[in-house]
Structure formats: structure tokens, C-alpha cells
LUMGUMAR-646898 format. One record per residue: x, y, z of N, C-alpha, C in turn; residue in one letter; residue number from 0. Coordinates in Angstrom, 3 decimals. Atoms other than C-alpha are relative to their C-alpha. Example, Ala and Ser with C-alpha at 12.3 -4.5 7.8 and 13.67 -1.06 7.14 Angstrom:
2
+----------+----------+----------+----------+----------+----------+----------+----------+----------+------+-----+
|       nu |       nv |       nw |      cau |      cav |      caw |       cu |       cv |       cw | rest |  nr |
+----------+----------+----------+----------+----------+----------+----------+----------+----------+------+-----+
|    0.890 |   -1.190 |    0.000 |   12.300 |   -4.500 |    7.800 |    0.900 |    1.200 |    0.000 |    a |   0 |
|   -0.820 |   -1.190 |   -0.060 |   13.670 |   -1.060 |    7.140 |   -0.770 |    1.090 |    0.730 |    s |   1 |
+----------+----------+----------+----------+----------+----------+----------+----------+----------+------+-----+
//
This chain:
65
+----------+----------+----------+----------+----------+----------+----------+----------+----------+------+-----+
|       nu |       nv |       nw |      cau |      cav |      caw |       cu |       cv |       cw | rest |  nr |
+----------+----------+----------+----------+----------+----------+----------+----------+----------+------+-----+
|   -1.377 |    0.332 |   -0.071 |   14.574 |    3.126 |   -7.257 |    0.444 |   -0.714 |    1.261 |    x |   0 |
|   -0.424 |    0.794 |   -0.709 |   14.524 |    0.965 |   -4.402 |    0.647 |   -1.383 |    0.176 |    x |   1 |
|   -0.461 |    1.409 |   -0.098 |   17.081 |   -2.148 |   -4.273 |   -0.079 |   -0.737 |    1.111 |    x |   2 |
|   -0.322 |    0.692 |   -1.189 |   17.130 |   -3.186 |   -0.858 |   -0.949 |    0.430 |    0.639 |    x |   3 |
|    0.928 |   -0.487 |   -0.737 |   14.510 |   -3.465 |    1.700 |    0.077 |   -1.188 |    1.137 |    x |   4 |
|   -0.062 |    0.700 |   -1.089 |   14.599 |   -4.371 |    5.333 |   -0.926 |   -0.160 |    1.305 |    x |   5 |
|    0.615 |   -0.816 |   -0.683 |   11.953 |   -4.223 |    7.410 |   -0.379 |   -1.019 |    1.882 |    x |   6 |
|   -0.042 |    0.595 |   -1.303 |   11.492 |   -5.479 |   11.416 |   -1.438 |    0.427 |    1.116 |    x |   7 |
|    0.731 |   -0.367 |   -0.839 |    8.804 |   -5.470 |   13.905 |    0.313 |   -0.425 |    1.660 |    x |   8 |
|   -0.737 |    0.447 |   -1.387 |    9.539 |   -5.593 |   17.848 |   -1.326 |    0.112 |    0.834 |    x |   9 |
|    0.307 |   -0.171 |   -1.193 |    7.330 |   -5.850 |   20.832 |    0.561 |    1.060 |    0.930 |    x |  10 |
|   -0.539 |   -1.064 |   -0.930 |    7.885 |   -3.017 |   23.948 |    0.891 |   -0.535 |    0.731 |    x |  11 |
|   -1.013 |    0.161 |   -0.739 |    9.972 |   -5.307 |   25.265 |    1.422 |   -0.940 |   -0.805 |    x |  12 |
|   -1.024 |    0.285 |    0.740 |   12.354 |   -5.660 |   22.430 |    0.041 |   -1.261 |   -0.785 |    x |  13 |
|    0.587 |    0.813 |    0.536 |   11.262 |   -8.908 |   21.301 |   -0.031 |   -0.167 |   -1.632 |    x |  14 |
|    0.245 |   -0.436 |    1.224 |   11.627 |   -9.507 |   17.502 |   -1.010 |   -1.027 |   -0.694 |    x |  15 |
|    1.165 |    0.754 |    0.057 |    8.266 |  -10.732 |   16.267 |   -0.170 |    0.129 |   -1.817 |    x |  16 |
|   -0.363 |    0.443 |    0.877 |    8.825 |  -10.046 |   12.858 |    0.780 |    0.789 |   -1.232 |    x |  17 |
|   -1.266 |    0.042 |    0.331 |   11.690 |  -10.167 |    9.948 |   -0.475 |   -0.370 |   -1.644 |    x |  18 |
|    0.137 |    0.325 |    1.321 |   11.117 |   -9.655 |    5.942 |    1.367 |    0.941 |   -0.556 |    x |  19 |
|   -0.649 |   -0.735 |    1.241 |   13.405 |   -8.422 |    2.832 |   -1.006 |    0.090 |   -0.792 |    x |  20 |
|    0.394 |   -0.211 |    0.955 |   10.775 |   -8.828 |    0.942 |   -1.761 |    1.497 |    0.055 |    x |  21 |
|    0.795 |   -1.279 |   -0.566 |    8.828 |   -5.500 |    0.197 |   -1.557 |   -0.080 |   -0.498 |    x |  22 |
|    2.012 |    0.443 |   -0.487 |    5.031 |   -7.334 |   -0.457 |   -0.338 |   -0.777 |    1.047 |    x |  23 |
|    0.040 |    0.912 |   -0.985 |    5.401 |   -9.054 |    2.599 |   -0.214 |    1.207 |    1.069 |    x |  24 |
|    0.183 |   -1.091 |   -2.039 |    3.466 |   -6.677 |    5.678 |   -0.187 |   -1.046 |    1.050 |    x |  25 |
|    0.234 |    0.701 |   -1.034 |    3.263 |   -7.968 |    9.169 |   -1.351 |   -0.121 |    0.137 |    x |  26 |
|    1.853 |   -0.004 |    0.009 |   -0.632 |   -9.370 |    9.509 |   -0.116 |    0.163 |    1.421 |    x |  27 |
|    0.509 |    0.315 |   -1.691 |   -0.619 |   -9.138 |   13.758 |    0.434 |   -1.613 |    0.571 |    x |  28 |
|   -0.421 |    1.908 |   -0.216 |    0.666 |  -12.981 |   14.173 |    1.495 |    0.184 |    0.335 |    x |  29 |
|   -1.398 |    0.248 |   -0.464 |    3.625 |  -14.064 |   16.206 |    0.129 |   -1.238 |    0.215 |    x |  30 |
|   -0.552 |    1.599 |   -0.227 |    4.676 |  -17.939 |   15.939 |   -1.578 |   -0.384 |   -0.125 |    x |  31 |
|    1.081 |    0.193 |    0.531 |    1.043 |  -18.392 |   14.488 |   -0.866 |    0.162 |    1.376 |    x |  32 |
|    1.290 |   -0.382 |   -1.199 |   -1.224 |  -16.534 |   17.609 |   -0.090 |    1.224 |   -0.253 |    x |  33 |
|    0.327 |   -1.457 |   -0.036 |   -2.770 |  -13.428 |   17.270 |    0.570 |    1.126 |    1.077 |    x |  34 |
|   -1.107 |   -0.695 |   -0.804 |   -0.487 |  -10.490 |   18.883 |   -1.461 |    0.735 |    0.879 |    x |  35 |
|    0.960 |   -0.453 |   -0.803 |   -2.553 |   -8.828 |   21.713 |   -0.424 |    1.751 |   -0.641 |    x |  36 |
|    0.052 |   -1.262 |    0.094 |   -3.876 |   -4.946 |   21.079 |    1.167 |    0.753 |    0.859 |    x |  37 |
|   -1.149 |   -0.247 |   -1.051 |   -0.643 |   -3.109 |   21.859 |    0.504 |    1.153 |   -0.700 |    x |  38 |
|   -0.828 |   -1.481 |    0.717 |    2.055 |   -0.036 |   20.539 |    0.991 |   -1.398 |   -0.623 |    x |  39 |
|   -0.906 |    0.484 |    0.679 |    4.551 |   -1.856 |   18.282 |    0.896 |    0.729 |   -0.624 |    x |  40 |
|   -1.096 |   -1.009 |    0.544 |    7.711 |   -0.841 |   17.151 |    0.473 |   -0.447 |   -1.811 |    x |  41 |
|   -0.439 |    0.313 |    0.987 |    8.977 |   -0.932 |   13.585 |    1.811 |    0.748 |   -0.553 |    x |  42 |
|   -1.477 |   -0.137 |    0.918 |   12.581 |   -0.924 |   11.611 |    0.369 |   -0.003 |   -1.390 |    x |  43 |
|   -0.461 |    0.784 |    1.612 |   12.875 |   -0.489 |    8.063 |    1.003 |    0.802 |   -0.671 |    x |  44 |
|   -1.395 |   -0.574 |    0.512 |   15.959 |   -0.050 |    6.092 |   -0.089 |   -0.069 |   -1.469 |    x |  45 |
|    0.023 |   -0.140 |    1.056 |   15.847 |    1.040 |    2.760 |    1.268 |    0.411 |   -0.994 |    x |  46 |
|   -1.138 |    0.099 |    0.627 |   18.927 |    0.925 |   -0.192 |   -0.774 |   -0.017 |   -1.020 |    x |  47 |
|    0.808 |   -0.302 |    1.495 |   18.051 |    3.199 |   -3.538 |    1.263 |   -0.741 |   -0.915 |    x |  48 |
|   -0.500 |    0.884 |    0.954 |   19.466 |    2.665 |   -6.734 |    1.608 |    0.658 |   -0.244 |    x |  49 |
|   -1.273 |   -1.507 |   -0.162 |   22.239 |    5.925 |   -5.948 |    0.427 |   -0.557 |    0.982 |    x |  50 |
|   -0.704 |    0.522 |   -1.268 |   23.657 |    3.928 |   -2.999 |   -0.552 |    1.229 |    1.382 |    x |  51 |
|    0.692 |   -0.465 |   -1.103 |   21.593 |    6.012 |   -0.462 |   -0.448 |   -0.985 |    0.881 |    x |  52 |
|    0.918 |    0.985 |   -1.315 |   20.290 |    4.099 |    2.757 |   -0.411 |    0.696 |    1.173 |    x |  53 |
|    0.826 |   -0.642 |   -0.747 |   17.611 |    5.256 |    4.601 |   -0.582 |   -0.887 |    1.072 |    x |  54 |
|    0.796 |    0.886 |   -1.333 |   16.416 |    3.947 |    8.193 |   -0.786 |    0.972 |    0.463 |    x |  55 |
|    1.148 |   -0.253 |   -0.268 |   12.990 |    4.567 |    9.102 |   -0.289 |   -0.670 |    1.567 |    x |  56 |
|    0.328 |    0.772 |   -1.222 |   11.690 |    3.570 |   12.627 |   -1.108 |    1.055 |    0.927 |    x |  57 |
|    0.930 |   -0.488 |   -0.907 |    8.634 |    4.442 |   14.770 |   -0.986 |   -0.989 |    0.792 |    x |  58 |
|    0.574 |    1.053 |   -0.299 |    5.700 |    2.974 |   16.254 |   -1.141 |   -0.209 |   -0.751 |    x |  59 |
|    1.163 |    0.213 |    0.159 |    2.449 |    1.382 |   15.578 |   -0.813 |   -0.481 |    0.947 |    x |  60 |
|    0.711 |    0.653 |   -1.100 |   -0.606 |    0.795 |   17.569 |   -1.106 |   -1.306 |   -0.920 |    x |  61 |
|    0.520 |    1.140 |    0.549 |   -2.445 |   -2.659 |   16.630 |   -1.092 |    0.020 |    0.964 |    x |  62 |
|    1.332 |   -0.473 |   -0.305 |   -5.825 |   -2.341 |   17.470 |   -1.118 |   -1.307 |   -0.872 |    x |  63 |
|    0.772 |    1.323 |    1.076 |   -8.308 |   -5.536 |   16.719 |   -1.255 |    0.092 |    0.327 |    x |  64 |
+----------+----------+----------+----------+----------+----------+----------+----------+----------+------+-----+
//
């Protein structure tokens, strides 16, 4: 029952590296076409069911190559 999907990735220094709605679209490690360094990354995703609920999700990830 998900209609809406928002999802964001940031750098530690707030940086927004990357920006989908669409929910088969993951971030591959690429920022302005260069490979992102091994680092902690932050994520944002905003989710809108089909009951008008909206759920924000946010933590980190570590990217590891």
C-alpha cells in the first residue's frame, strides 16, 4: 500500500548526493558520475501508504568498496 516514496542520500557534511521518487531506483555509490569514497552515509526516506499515513525513516549507512 505504498503511494508515495521519497528517498535522499547525504554525505557527513550534509551534502545531498542523491534524490529519487522512484522506489526501483537505489543509490549505486556514484556522485556526479565518480565513485563516492568508503565512508558512513546518511539516508532520508519518506514514505505515503494508501490510508494517508507518512512515515520518515532516516539512519546511516556505511559504503564499503
Amino acid at each position: 500500500g505504498v503511494i508515495g516514496f521519497h528517498m535522499q542520500i547525504y554525505n557527513r557534511w550534509g551534502e545531498l548526493l542523491f534524490d529519487t521518487v522512484d522506489n526501483s531506483k537505489g543509490w549505486d555509490g556514484y556522485y556526479k558520475g565518480r565513485i563516492c569514497p568508503p565512508d558512513v552515509y546518511i539516508y532520508k526516506i519518506d514514505f505515503k501508504f494508501i490510508d494517508g499515513r507518512e512515515v520518515m525513516k532516516f539512519g546511516d549507512i556505511a559504503l564499503i568498496r
